[in-house]
C-alpha positions as CSV (number, residue, x, y, z in Angstrom):
1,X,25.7,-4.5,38.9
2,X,27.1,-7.7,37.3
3,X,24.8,-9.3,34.9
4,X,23.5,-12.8,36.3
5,X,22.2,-15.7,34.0
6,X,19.5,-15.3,31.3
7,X,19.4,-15.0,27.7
8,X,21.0,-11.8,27.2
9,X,23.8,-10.1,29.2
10,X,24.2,-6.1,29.1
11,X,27.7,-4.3,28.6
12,X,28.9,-3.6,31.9
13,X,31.6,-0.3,32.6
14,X,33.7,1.5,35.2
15,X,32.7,5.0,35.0
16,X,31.6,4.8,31.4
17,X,34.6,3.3,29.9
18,X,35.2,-0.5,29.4
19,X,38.3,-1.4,31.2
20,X,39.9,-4.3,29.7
21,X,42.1,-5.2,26.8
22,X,41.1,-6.9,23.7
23,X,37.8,-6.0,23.6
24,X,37.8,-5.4,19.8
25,X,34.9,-3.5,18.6
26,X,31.6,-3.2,20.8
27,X,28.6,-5.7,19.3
28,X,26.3,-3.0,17.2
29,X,23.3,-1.4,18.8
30,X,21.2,-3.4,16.5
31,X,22.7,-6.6,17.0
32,X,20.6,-9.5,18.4
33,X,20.5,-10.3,21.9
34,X,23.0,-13.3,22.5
35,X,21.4,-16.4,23.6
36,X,23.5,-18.7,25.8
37,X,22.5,-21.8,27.5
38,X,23.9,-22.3,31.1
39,X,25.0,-18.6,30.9
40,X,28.1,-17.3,33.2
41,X,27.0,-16.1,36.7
42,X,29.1,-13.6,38.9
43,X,30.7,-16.3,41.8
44,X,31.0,-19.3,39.0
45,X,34.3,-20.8,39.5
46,X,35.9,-22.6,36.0
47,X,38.3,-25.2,35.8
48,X,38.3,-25.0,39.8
49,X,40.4,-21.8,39.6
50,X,39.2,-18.7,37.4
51,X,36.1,-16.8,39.6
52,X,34.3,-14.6,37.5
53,X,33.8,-11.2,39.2
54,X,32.0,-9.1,37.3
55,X,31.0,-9.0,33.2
56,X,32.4,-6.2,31.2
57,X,31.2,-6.6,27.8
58,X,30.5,-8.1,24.6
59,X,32.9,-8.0,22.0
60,X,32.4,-8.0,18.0
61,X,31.7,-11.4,17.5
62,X,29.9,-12.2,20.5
63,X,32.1,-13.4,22.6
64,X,31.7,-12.3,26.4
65,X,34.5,-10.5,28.6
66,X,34.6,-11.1,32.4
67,X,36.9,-9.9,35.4
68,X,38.1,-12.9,37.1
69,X,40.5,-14.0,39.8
70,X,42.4,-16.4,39.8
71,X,41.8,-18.5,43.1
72,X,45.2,-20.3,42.8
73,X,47.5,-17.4,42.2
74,X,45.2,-14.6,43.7
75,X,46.2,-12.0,40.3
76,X,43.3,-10.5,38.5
77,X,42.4,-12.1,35.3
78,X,40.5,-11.8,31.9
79,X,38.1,-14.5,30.9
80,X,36.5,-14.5,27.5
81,X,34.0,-16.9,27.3
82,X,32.3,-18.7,23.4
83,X,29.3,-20.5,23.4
84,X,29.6,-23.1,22.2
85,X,32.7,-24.6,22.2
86,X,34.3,-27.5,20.3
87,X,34.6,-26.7,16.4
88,X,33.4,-23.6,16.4
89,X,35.8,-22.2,19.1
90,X,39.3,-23.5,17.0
91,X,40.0,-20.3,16.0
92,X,39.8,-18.5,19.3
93,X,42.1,-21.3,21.1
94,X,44.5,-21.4,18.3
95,X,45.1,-18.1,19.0
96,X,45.5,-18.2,22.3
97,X,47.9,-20.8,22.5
98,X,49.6,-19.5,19.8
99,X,50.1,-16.0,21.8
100,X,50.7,-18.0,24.7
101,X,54.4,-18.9,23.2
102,X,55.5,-15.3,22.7
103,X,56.3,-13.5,26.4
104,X,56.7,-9.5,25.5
105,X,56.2,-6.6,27.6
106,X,53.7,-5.1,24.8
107,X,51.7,-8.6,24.2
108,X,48.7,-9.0,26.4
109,X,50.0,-12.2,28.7
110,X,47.9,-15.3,27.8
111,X,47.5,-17.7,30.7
112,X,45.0,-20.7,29.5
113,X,42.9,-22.0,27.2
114,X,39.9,-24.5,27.8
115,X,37.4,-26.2,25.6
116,X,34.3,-27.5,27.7
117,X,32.2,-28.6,24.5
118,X,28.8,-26.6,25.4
119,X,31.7,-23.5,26.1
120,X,35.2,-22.3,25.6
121,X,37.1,-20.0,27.0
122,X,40.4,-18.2,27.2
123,X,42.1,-16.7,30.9
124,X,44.4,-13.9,29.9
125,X,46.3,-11.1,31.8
126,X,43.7,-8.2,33.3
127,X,44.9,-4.5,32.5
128,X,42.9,-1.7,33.8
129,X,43.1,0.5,31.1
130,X,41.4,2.1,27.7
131,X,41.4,1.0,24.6
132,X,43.1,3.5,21.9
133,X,39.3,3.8,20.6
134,X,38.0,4.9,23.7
135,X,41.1,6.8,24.4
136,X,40.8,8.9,20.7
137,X,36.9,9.4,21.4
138,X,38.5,12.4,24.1
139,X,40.3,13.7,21.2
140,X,43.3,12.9,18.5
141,X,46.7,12.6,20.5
142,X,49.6,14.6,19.9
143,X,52.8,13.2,17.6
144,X,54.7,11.8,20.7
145,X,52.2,10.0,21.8
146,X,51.3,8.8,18.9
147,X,54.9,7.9,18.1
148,X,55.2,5.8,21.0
149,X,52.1,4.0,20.6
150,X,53.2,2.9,17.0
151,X,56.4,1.9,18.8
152,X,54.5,-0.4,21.0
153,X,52.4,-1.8,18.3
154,X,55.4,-2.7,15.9
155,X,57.3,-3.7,18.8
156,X,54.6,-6.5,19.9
157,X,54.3,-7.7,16.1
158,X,57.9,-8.2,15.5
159,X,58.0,-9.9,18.3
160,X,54.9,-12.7,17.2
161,X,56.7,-11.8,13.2
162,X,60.2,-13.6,14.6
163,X,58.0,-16.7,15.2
164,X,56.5,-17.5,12.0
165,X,52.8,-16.3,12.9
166,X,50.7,-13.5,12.4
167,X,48.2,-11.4,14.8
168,X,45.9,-10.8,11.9
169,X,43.5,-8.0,14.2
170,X,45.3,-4.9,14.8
171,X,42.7,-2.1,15.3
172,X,41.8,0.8,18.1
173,X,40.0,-2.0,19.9
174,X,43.2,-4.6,20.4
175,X,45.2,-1.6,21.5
176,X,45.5,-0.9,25.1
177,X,46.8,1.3,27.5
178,X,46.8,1.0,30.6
179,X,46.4,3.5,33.6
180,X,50.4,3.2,33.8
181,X,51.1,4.2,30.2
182,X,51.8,0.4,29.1
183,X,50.3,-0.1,25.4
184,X,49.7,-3.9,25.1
185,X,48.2,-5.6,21.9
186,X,45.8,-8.4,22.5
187,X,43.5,-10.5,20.5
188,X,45.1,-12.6,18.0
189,X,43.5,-14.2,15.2
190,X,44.9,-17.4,13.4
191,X,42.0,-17.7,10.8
192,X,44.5,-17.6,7.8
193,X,42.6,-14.3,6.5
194,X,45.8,-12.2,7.3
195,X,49.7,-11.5,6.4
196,X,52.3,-9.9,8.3
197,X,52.7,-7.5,6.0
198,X,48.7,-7.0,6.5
199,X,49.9,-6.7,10.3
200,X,52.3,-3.9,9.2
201,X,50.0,-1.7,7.5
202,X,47.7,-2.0,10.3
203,X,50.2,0.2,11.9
204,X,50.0,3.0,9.3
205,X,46.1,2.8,10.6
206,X,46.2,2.9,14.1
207,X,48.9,5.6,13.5
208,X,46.5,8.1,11.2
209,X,43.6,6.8,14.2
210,X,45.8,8.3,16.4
211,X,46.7,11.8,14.7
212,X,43.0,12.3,13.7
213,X,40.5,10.4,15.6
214,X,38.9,9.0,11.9
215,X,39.8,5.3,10.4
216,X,41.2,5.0,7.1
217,X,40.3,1.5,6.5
218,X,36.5,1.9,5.7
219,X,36.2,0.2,2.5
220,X,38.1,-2.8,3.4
221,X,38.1,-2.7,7.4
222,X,40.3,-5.2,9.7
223,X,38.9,-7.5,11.7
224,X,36.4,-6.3,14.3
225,X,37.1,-2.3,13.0
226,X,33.8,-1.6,10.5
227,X,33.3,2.1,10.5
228,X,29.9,3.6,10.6
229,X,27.9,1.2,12.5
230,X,26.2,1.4,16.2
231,X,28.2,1.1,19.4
232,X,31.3,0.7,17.3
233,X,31.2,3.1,14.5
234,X,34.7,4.8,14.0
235,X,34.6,8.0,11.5
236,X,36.0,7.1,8.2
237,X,39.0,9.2,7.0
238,X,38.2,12.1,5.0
239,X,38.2,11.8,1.5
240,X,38.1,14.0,-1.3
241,X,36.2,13.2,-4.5
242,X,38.6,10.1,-5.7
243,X,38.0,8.7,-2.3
244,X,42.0,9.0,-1.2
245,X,42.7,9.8,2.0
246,X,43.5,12.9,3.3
247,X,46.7,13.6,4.8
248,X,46.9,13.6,8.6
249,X,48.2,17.4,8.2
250,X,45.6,17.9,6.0
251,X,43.0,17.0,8.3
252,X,44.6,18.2,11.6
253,X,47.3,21.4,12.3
254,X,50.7,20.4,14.1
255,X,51.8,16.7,13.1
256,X,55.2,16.7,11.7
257,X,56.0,15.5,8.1
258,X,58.4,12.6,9.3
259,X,55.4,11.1,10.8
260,X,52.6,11.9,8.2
261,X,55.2,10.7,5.5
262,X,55.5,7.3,7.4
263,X,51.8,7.0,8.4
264,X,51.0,7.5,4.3
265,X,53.3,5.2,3.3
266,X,52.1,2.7,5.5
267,X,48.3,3.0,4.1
268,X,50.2,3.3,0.2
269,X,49.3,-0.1,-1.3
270,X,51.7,0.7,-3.6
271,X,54.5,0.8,-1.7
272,X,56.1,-2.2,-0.2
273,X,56.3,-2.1,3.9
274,X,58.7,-2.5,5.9
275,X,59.5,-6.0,7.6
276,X,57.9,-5.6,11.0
277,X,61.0,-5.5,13.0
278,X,62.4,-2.5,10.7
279,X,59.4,-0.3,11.4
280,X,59.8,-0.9,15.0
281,X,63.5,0.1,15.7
282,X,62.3,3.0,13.6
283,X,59.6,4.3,15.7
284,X,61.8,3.5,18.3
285,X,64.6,5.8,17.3
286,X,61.7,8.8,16.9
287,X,60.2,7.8,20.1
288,X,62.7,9.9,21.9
289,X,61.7,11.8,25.4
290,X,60.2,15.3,24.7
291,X,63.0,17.0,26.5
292,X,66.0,15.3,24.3
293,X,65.7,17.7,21.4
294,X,68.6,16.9,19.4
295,X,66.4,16.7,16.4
296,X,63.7,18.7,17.6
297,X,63.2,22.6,17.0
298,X,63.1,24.6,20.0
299,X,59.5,26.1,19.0
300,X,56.4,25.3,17.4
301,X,54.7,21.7,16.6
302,X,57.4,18.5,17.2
303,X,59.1,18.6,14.4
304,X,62.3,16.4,13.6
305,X,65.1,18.7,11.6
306,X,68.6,19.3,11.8
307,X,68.6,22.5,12.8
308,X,72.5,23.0,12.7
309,X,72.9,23.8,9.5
310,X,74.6,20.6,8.7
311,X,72.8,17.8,7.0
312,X,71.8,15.0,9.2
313,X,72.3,11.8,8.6
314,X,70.5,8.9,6.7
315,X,68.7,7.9,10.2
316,X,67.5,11.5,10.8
317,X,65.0,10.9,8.8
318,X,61.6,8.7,8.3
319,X,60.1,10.9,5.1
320,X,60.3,10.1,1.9
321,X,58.5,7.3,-0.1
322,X,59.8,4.0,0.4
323,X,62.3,5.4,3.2
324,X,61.9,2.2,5.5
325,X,63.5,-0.3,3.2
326,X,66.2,2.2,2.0
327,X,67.3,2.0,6.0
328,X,66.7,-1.7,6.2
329,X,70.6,-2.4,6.2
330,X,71.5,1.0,8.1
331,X,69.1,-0.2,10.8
332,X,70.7,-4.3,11.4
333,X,72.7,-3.4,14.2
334,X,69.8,-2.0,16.0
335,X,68.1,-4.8,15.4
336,X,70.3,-7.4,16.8
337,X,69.1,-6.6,20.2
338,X,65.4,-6.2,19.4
339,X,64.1,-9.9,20.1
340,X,65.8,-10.3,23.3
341,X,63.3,-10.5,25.8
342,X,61.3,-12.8,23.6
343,X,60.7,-16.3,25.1
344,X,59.0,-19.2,23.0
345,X,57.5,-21.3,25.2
346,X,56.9,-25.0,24.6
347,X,52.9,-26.3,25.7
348,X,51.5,-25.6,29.0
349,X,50.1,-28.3,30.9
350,X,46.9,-26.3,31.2
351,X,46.7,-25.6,27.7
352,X,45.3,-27.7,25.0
353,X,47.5,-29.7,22.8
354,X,46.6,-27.8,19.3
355,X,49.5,-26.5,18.0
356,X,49.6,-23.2,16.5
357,X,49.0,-21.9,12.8
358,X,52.2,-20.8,11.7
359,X,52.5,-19.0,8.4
360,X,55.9,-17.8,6.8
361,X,56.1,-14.3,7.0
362,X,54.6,-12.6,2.9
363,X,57.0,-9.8,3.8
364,X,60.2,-10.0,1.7
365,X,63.7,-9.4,2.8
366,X,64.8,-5.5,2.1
367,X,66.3,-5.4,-1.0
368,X,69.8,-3.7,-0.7
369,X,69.3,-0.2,-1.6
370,X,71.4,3.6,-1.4
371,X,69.8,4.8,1.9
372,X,67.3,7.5,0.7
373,X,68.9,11.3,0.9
374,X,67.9,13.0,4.1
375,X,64.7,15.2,4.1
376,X,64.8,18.6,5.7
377,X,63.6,22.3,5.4
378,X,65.0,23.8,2.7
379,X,66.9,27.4,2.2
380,X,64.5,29.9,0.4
381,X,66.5,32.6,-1.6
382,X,63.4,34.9,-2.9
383,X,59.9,35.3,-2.1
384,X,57.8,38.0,-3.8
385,X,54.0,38.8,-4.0
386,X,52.2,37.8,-7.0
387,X,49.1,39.7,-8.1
388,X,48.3,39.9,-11.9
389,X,45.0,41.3,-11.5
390,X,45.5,44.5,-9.5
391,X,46.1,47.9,-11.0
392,X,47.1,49.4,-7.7
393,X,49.7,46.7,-7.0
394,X,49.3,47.9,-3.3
395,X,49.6,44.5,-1.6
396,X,53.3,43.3,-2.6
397,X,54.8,44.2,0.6
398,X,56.3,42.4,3.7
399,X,56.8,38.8,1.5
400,X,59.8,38.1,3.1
401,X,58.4,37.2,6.6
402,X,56.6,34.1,5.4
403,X,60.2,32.8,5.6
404,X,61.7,34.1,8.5
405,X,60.6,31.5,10.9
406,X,58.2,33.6,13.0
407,X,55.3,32.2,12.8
408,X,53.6,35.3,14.8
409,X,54.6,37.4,11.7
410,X,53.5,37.6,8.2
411,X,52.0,38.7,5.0
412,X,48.9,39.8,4.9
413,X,46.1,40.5,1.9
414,X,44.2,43.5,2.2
415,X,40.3,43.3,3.5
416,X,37.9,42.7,1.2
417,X,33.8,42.6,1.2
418,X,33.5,39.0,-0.2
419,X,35.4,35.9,-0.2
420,X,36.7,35.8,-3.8
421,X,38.7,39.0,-3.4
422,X,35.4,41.6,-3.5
423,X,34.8,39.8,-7.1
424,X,37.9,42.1,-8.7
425,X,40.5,39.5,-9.2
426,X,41.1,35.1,-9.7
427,X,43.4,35.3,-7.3
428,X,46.8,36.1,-5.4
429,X,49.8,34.4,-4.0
430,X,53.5,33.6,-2.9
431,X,56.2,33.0,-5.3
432,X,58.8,30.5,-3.8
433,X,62.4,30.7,-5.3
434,X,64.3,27.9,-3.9
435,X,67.7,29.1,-5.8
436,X,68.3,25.7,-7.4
437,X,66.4,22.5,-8.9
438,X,65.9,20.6,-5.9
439,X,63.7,17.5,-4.9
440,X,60.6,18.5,-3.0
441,X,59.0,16.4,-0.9
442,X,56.2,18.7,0.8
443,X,55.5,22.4,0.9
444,X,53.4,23.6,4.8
445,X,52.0,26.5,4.6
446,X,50.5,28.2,7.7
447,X,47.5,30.2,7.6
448,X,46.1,33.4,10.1
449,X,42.7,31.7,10.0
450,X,40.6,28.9,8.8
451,X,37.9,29.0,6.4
452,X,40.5,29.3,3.2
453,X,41.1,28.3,0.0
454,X,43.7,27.7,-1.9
455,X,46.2,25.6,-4.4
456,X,50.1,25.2,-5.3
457,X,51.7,25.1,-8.5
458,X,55.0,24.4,-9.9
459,X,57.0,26.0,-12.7
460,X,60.3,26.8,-14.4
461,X,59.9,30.3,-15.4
462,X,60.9,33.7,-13.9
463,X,58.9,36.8,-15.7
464,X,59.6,40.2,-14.4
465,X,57.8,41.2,-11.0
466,X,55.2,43.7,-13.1
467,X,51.5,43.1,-13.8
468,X,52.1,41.5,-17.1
469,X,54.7,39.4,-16.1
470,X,52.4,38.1,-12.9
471,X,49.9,37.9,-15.6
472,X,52.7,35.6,-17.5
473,X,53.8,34.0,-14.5
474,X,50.7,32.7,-13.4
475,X,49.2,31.5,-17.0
476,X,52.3,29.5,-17.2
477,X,52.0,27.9,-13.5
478,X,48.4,26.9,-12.9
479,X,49.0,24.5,-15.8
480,X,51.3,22.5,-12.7
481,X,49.3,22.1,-10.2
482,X,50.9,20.1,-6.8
483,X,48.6,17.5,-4.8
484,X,44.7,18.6,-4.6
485,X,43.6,22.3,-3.3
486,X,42.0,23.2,-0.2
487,X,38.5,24.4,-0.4
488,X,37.3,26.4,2.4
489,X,40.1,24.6,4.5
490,X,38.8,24.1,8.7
491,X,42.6,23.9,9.6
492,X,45.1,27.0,9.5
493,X,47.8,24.7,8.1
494,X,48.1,23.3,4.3
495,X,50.5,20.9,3.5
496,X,51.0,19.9,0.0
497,X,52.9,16.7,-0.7
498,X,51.9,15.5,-4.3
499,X,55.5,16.1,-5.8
500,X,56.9,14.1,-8.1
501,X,59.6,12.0,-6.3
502,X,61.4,11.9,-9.7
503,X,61.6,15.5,-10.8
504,X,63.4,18.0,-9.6
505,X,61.5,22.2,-8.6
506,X,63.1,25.5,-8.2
507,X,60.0,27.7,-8.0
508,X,56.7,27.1,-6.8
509,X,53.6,29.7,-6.3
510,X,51.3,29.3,-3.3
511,X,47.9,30.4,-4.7
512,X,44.9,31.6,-2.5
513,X,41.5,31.8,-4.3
514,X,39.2,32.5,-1.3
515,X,39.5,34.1,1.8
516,X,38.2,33.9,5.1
517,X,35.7,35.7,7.1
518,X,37.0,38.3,10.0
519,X,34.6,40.9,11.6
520,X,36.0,43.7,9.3
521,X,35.2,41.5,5.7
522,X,37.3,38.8,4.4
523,X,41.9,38.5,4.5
524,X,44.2,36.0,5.5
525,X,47.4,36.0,6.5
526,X,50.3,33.8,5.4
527,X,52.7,33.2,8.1
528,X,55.2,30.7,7.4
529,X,56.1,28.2,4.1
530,X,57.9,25.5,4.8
531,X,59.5,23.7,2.6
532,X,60.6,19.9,2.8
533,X,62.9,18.4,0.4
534,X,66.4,17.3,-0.4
């Protein structure tokens, strides 16, 4: 039932989800009551035109969301109500007349803004929907959609970029999507706090949201998004002992390296984003329909790769540190066309006369730059077994099918009666001869099970497949390690991306140092390396 006047109002949902856009974060469980004098009541009529239906809920900063109609236009509205108005409500009315100048199909439409001293309030366009919070709490979405969220996202920010401003509060709660598929961003802030390029990394967030369901922004949240408290507690990213981030593929099996490359960039502080309007023809170009797969393979996760044998060109590919501004120039003619659409509207009579907070964009121009070489699998030319610990040297068979694209077929160790190879060796693994120095971006490895552990090295030798030259072989490698092991790993896919960008690899040894429970002992079964590079 609708809440009706006194000094606290409860959160109100359809079927246990809220269903409007903009909410932000929930208030905490352990936040006060909110105490509001002359409190909204279901049938109130403001400004002679906005009804308030029913209340929906309170959102981080104690503002309260209604369903309205407006009388005069009979369309279903949004009201967010402040007590109390005048000083205290700038911010909010800023913002909403500064989002009321920019008309795109993935900005929340903004249709008035009043001040009544005691309260404030803002009427904006209703969309039944979920916020990308609620909709992550089912589970992480798959790369697609994920792609074409990010799309949206970018899409709506260069958009409100191209006029000077900045939304400052991109999060899971100011992304909405509604129960036609529309994502719409909502709930601008104009407190100074923010950058456009702040507004660009957000993405990078809301993409790795997406893929995993946890929040990478923990330590230094965006507005409204604190993890780990009440209502509104989002998981933090996982960490290892540094406190970096983990990977999306790291954390979750099936997202393709084009997107965890561009969602890590995006969260790198040391990497320079891309201009808004970059990022989104980007996404745009990899938001293509499932059933277009030009660039896709024909089996397994989504995956964009040239799988022609020829090598794609600069646009096939989003990988690779610092990608985005190399394809700044390569991407101008797409961009002529991006902005149209985009209406800047002078002052509505209904609207008060505060103009809005404009701030030159912190982004600089790309810098002209030699688009970045194109990122794909590369050809393997050996594989071999290596086990310098075993006498029997019974295990060095069948190698060759953790490159022969069948992922139903592999290697396998033998079964042993603990973890750590029945206490008899350190260790075994997969030699990788890639037949030339080559650049690696990433080596994927996937796995028969879950449960293992394991590491990658580099190195630039090539002893003799006998005991003591494995023995050679791996003394020599383990002094390289790539990116951080896996320890007792809950995902049947590795992927190892802590190459140096600047140095070049021709062999590499996949190393597994503990292995996974089945109901005869403990094995594991490599399936397929991939390798990524140029």
């Amino acid at each position: 039932m609708p809440s009706s006047a006194g000094p606290s109002i409860d959160t109100i949902t359809e079927g246990g989800r809220v269903t409007q856009v903009g909410e932000g974060q929930q208030a905490e469980e352990s936040a006060p009551p909110i105490m509001t004098f002359g409190a909204p009541t279901t049938g109130e009529i403001l400004a002679e035109r906005y009804e308030l239906v029913e209340h929906i809920n309170n959102d981080s900063a104690g503002r309260l969301v209604w369903r309205g109609v407006d009388v005069v236009l009979r369309r279903p509205v949004a009201v967010v109500l402040r007590y109390p108005g005048g000083d205290s409500a700038t911010e909010m009315l800023q913002a909403a007349v500064a989002a009321s100048r920019v008309i795109h199909p993935n900005l929340v439409g903004v249709y008035d803004a009043i001040d009544e001293a005691e309260r404030a309030y803002v009427v904006r366009e209703w969309v039944d929907g979920r916020s990308l919070r609620e909709m992550v709490a089912d589970g992480p979405l798959d790369p697609g959609r994920t792609t074409a969220i990010g799309n949206a996202v970018a899409s709506a920010l260069a958009a409100v970029h191209a006029t000077g401003m900045v939304h400052g509060n991109v999060h899971p709660g100011t992304v909405m999507i509604s129960d036609e598929g529309r994502v719409v961003l909502a709930d601008a802030r104009t407190d100074g706090a923010d950058s456009q390029e702040n507004d660009v990394r957000a993405i990078g967030g809301i993409l790795y949201f997406a893929l995993t369901g946890h929040w990478p922004h923990a330590e230094a949240p965006l507005h409204g998004a604190t993890a780990g408290h009440g209502r509104a507690a989002i998981p933090d990213a996982v960490r290892d002992a540094s406190g970096a981030i983990a990977a999306p593929r790291q954390v979750r099996a099936g997202v393709p390296a084009y997107l965890d490359d561009l969602t890590m960039d995006l969260l790198d502080a040391g990497i320079a984003p891309p201009p808004s309007d970059v990022l989104s023809a980007e996404l745009a170009r990899l938001d293509i329909p499932v059933e277009d797969d030009g660039y896709l393979e024909p089996a397994g996760p989504l995956r964009f790769a040239a799988d022609n044998g020829e090598e794609p060109s600069p646009l096939a590919s989003v990988a690779g540190r610092k990608v985005a501004v190399g394809i700044a120039g390569l991407l101008a003619v797409a961009l002529v066309g991006l902005l149209i659409g985009i209406s800047i509207l002078g002052n509505d009579d209904e609207t008060p006369q505060t103009e809005p907070v404009a701030r030159p964009s912190s982004s600089a121009p790309a810098a002209e730059a030699t688009p970045a070489a194109a990122v794909r699998k590369l050809s393997v030319t050996e594989v071999r077994i290596v086990d310098p610990d075993s006498k029997l040297r019974d295990e060095l068979g069948g190698a060759e099918k953790v490159i022969d694209g069948d992922a139903d077929k592999g290697w396998d160790t033998d079964t042993y009666t603990r973890s750590n190879f029945g206490n008899t060796k350190s260790g075994m693994g997969v030699w990788i001869d890639l037949g030339e120095e080559r650049t690696v971006k990433s080596v994927q490895v996937s796995l028969s099970a879950t449960g293992a552990s394991a590491q990658l090295f580099a190195g630039t030798t090539d002893p003799p497949p006998t005991s003591s030259g494995d023995k050679e072989l791996f003394a020599s490698y383990k002094k390289n390690p790539i990116g951080q092991p896996f320890e007792q790993h809950d995902g049947t896919t590795m992927t190892f991306n802590g190459f140096d960008a600047d140095a070049k690899y021709r062999y590499l040894l996949f190393w597994i140092t503990e292995l996974p429970p089945n109901d005869r002992g403990y094995q594991v079964g490599v399936q397929e390396i991939t390798v990524q590079g140029s």
